[in-house]
N, C-alpha and C positions, 0 to 999 in steps of 0.2 A: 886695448882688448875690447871688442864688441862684446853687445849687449847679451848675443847668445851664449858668450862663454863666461859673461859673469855671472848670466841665471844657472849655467852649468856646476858653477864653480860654491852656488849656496847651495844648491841641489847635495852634491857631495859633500861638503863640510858640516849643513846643519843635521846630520841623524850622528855626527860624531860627536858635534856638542851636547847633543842632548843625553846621548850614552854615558858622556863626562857628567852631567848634572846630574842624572837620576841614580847614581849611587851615594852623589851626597845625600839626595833628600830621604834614600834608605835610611845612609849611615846614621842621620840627625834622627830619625825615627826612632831607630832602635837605641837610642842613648837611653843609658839609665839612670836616672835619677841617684843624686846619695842617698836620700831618704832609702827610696827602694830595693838598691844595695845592700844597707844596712839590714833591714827587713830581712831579707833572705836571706842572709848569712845567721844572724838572730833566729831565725823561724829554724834553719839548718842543726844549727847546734841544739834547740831545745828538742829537735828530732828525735838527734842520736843522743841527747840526755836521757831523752825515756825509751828508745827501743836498745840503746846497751843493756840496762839491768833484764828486759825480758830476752835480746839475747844469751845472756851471761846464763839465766835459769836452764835457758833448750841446751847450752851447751854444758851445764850440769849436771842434765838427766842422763847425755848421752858418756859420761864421762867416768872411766873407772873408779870401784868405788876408792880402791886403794890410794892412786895419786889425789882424788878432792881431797880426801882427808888429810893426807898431807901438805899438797899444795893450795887447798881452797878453789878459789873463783879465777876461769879462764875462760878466753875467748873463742877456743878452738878446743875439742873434745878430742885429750890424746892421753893413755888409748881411749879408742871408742869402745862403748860400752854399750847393749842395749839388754842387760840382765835386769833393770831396773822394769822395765816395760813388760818383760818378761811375767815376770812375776803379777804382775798386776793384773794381765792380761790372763794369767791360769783361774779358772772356773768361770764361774756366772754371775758371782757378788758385782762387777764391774758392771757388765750390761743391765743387769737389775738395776742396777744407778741409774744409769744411763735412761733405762727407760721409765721409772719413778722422775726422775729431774723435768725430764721432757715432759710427762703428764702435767706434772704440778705445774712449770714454767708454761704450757701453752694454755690450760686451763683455767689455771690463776689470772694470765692475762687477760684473757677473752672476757673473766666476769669482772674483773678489775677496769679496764677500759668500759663496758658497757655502765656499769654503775657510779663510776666518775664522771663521764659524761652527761649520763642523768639527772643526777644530784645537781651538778655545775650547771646547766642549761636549766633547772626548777628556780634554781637560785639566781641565776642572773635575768630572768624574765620578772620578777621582782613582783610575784604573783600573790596576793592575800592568803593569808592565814597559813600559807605552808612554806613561801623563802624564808621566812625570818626563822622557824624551827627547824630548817633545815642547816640553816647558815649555824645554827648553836650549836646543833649537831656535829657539824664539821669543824667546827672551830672549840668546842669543850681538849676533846682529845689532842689540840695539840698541848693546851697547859696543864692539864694532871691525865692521870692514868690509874688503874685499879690497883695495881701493886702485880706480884707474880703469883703468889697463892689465890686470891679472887679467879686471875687468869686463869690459873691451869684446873679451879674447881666451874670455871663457867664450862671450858670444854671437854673436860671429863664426865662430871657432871648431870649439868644443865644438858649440854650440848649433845654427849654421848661422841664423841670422835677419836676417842682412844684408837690408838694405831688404823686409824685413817686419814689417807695423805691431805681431805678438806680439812684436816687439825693443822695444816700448813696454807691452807689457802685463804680461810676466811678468816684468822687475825690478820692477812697482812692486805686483804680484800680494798682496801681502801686507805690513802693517804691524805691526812687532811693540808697539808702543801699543796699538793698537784689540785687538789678539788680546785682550792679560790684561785689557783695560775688556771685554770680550765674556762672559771668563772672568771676573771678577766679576758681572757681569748675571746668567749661567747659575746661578752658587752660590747666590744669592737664590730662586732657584725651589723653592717648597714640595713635601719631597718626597715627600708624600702622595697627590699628583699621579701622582708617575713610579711608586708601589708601588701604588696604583689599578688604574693601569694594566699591571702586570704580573698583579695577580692576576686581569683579566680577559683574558691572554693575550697583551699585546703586546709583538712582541720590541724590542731597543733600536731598530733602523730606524725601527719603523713608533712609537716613542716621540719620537724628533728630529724626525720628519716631522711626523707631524699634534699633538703635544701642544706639543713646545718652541718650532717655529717659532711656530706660530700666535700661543701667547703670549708672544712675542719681536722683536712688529712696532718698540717705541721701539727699541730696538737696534740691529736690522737697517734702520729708518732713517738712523739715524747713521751707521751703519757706509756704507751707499750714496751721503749727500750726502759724507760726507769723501771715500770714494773717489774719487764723481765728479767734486770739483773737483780733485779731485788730476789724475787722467786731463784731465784739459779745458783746467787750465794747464800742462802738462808738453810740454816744447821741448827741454829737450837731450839725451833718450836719441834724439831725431829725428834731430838734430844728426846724435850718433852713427852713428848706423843706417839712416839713411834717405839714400839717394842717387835716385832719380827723386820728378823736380819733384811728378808726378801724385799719387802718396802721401804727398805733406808735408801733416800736421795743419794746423789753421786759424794754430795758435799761432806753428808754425814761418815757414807762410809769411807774417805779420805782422813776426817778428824779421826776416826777410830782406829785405821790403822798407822797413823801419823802416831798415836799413843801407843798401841802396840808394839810398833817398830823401837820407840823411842824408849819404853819399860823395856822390850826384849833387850837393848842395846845396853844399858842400866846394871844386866847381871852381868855374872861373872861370865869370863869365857868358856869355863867348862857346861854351861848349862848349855850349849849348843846352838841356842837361838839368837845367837849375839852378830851372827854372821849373817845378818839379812846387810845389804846397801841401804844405812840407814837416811844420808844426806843425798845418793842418787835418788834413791823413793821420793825423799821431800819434793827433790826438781819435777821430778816426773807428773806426781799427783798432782804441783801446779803445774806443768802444761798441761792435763791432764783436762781439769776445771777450770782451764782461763780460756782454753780454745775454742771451745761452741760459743760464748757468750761473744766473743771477740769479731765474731763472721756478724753477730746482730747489726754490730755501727756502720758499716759501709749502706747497710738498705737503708737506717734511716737516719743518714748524715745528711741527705738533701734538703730533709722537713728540720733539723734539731733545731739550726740557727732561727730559723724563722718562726718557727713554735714557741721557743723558750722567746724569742724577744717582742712577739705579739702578745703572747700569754702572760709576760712581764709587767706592761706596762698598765699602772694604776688607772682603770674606768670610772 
């Protein structure tokens, strides 16, 4: 054979070898680890551990009241039922909820974030005469508390907040946990940053404002979802405090008629009232209150990990 038909002859054969090789170096790629394997299959199952039982609830609410009560908890709502929603949904008591939860929950945050932060960034700047009493201050109230009679005569009271929704926002204004995780967040901050920034003029204000916060978004995520599931499921400072129907949270008026349904169900049958869906109600009420709160974690799932484990670790 000449030379010319054996450069011919690589010509042709080497893109077929090479076609042959680059699927192994795919298939080696894509191998997965047993470790890995494991993992996901684990990670799988703890999934569907916790979204059965909250499907199981959505397929309760939708579910005739007759067969739950007979048959209990299924996966599939048969028949379908949506008399439970029904009801819930007649008048204004619901949106009244609705929009009581929302004031309290966006409001509550906003002064709850700004005054955590504050306190935390006083105290981690480790400044005379006021971290050390600040730091007492936050740290008293985790090991005693006034009792519940003190409580409710400081906001009756003292305070004057009888059936106003701030009778729910400023006991819960402040956590003394999230303060010192805040105050550890802040001590992390390099601070060649904050001396940068002095030597080009800025006083401490305008250093909190535009340097600390900005890079202090995982934090001040954290800080905002704990808050605002705190604010979103909170019912008995309502309890307390709240005496017109109009202004009860979503939470409260769920508990109240969670007890009504549950007394009406209690009498006899000729009293008439016994015929409400006493176990679809239950399901509904929870999707009812688990749902807004549930849309919060996706926004601030990208900050949590990195918040809680910046803001964890000992300064």
């Amino acid at each position: 054979m000449s030379a010319v038909g054996q450069e011919s002859a690589v010509t042709t054969v080497a893109p077929n070898a090479g076609a042959e090789r680059q699927p192994a170096r795919k298939a080696t790629g894509r191998r997965i680890e047993p470790f890995a394997a494991v993992s996901y299959v684990t990670v799988t199952l703890f999934g569907l551990f916790c979204l059965v039982p909250l499907w199981m609830i959505v397929a309760g609410s939708l579910t005739d009241e007759s067969v739950l009560g007979l048959n209990g908890y299924s996966l599939f709502p048969a028949p379908f039922s949506l008399r439970a929603y029904e009801l819930l949904f007649t008048g204004q008591s619901l949106l009244n909820g609705y929009v009581a939860s929302l004031f309290i929950t966006i409001v509550g945050t906003i002064l709850s974030i700004s005054c955590t932060a504050s306190i935390a960034w006083v105290i981690a700047r480790r400044l005379p005469f006021i971290s050390r009493p600040l730091t007492i201050f936050a740290y008293v109230p985790m090991l005693f508390n006034g009792g519940l009679v003190p409580f409710y005569l400081l906001v009756t009271q003292v305070l004057g907040l009888t059936n106003s929704w701030f009778a729910m926002i400023l006991p819960l204004m402040l956590a003394p946990f999230l303060i010192f995780v805040t105050v550890s967040f802040f001590r992390q901050m390099p601070e060649e940053i904050l001396d940068a920034a002095r030597i080009d003029g800025a006083g401490e204000l305008r250093i909190f404002f535009q340097i600390v916060l900005p890079l202090s978004k995982p934090i001040l995520a954290v800080l905002g979802l704990f808050y605002a599931v705190t604010y979103w499921n909170e019912w008995f400072t309502g309890l307390l405090f709240l005496s017109d129907p109009d202004k009860f949270p979503l939470q409260l008026i769920l508990q109240n008629l969670i007890s009504n349904v549950t007394n009406a169900a209690s009498l006899p049958s000729s009293a008439g009232a016994a015929m409400a869906p006493v176990y679809q109600l239950r399901f509904a009420m929870t999707v009812l209150t688990v749902g807004p709160i549930l849309l919060a974690y996706p926004f601030a799932q990208r900050f949590f990990v990195k918040g809680i484990t910046l803001g964890a670790t000992k300064g």
